[in-house]
C-alpha positions as CSV (number, residue, x, y, z in Angstrom):
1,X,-38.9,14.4,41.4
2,X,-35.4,14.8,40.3
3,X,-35.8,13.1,37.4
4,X,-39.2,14.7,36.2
5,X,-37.0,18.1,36.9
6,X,-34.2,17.1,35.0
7,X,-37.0,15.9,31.8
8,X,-38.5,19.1,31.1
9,X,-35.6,21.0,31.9
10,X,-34.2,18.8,29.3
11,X,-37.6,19.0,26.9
12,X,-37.3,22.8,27.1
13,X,-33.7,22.7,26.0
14,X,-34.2,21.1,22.7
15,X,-37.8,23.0,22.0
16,X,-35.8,26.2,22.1
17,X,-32.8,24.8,20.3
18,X,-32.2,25.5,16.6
19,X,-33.5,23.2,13.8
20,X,-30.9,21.3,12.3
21,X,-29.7,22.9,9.1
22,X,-32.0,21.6,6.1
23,X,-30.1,18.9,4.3
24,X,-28.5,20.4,1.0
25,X,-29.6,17.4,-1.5
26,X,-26.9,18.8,-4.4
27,X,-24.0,18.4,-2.2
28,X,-24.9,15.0,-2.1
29,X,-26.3,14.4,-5.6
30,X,-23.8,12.7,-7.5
31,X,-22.4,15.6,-10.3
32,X,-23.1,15.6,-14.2
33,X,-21.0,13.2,-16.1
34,X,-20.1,15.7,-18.7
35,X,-19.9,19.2,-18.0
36,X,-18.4,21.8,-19.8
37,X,-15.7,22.0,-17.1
38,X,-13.9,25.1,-15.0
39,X,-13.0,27.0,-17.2
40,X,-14.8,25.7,-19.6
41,X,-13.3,23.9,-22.4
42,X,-14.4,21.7,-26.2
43,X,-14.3,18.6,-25.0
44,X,-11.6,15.4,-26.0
45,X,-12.5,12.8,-28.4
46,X,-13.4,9.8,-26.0
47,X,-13.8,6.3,-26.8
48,X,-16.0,5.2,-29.4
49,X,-16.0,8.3,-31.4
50,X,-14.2,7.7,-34.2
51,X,-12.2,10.8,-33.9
52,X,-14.6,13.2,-33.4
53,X,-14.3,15.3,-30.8
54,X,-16.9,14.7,-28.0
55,X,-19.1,11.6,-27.7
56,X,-18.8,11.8,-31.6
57,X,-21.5,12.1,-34.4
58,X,-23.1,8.8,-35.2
59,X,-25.4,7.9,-32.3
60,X,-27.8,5.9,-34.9
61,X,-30.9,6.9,-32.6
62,X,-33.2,10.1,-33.6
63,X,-32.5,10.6,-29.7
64,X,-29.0,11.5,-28.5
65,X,-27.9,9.2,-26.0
66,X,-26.1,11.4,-22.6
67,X,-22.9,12.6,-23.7
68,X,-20.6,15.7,-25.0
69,X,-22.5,16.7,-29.0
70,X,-21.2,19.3,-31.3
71,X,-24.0,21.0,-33.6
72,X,-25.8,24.0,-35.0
73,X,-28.8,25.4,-33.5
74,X,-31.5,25.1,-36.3
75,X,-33.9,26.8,-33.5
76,X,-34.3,27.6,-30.0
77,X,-36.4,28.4,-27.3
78,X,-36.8,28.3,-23.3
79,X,-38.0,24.1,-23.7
80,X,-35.2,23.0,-26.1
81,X,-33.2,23.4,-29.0
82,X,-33.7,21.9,-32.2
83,X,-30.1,20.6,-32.6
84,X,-28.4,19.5,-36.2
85,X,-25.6,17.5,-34.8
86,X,-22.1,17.6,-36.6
87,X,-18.6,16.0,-36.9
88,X,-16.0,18.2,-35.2
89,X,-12.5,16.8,-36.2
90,X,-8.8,18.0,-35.2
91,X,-5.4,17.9,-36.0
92,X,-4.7,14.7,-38.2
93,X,-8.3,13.6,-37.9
94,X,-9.1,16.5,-39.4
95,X,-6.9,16.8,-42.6
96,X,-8.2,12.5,-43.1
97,X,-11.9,13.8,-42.9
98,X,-11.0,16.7,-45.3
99,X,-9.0,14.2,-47.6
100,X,-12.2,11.7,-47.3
101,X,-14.5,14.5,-48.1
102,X,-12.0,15.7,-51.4
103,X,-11.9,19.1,-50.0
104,X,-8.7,21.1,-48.9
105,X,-7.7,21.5,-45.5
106,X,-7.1,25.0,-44.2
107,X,-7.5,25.3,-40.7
108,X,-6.3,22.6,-38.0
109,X,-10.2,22.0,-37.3
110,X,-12.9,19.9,-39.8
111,X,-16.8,19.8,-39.7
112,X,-18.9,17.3,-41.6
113,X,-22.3,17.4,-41.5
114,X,-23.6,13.8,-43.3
115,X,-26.9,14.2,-41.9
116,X,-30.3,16.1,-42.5
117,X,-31.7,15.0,-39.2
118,X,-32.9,17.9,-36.9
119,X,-33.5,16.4,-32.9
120,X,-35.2,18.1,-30.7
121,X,-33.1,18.2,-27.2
122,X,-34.9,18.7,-23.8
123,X,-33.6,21.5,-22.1
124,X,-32.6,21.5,-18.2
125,X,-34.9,24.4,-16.2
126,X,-31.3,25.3,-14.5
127,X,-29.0,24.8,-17.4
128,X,-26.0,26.9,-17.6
129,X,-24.3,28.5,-20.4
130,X,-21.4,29.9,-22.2
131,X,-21.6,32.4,-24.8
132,X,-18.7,34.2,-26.6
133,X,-18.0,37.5,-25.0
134,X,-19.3,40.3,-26.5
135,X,-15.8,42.0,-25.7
136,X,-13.3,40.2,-27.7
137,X,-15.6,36.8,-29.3
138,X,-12.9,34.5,-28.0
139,X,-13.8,33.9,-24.4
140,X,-16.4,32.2,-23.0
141,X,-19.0,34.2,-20.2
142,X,-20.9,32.0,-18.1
143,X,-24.5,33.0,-18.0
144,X,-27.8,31.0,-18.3
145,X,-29.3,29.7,-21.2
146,X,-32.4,31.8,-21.1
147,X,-30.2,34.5,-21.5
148,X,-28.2,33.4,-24.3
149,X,-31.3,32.5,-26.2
150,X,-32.7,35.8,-25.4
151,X,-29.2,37.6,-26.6
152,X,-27.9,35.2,-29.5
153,X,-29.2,34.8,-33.4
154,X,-29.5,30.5,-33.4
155,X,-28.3,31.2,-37.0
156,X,-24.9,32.4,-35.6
157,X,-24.5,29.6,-33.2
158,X,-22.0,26.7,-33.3
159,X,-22.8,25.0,-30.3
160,X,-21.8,22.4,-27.4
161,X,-24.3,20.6,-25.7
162,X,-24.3,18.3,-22.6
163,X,-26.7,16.3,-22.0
164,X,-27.1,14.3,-18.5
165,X,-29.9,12.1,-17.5
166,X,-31.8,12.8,-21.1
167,X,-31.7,16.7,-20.7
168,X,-28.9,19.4,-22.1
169,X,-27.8,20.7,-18.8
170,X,-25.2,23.3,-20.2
171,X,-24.8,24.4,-23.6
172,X,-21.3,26.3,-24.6
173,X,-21.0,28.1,-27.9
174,X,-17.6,27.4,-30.0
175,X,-15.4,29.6,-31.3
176,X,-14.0,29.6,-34.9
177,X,-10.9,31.7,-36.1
């Protein structure tokens, strides 16, 4: 009798009890392999790019493979961006692409744009953004990207895109002195 006490005292216990917190899936989701970063910042040349900063500028696929791209927007719009990528060279990369190119080099930053191909990139529901504040052009505000598409000319924007699992995730404009 004891026993049968002590089991639905017991079964009463844990029906009143709290659920267990949900699981939060994105703490355990492994992060995005290229991000923008905190605070965000124009990413390094890595390996394999030639110099360029980023993942570079010469995927040889219509698709871009998942990586750090520099580009201009040619258009935009809540699905995706149609995306001209670029070149974006610094510092003595830059002055050989400038001497390569026959032009003179002026700034400590080069952009070469080889290419007429236009690729559309898929973008993330969630993605985040950067634009250039509105308050001095030089800093970055986070915001999301249906915002800065609502708020920003594609014609004005110089852009970072980061793409992870096929999809841009973030997108971060780039300022030019």
């Amino acid at each position: 009798m004891k026993a049968m006490f002590a089991l639905i005292v017991l079964g009463a216990v844990a029906a009143c009890s709290p659920a267990a917190p949900p699981v939060n899936n994105t703490e355990s989701a492994t992060p995005p392999a290229f991000t923008a970063g905190d605070p965000p910042a124009t990413p390094a040349a890595s390996a394999g790019s030639a110099g360029a900063l980023g993942s570079g500028c010469a995927p040889n696929a219509d698709v871009l493979p998942d990586g750090e791209w520099f580009g201009a927007v040619a258009r935009w719009d809540a699905a995706g961006i149609d995306f001209d990528l670029q070149c974006f060279y610094v510092g003595d990369a830059a002055a050989a692409q400038a001497e390569a190119h026959n032009e003179e080099f002026v700034n400590d930053y080069y952009l070469v744009n080889d290419s007429a191909t236009i690729r559309r990139l898929t973008v993330a529901p969630d993605a985040i953004a950067y634009r250039l504040s509105a308050t001095n052009g030089v800093d970055l505000e986070r915001t999301t990207y249906a915002d800065l598409i609502a708020n920003t000319e594609p014609e004005n924007a110089q852009i970072w895109v980061f793409i992870n699992d096929g999809k841009v995730t973030e997108v971060m404009m780039q300022f030019f002195p």
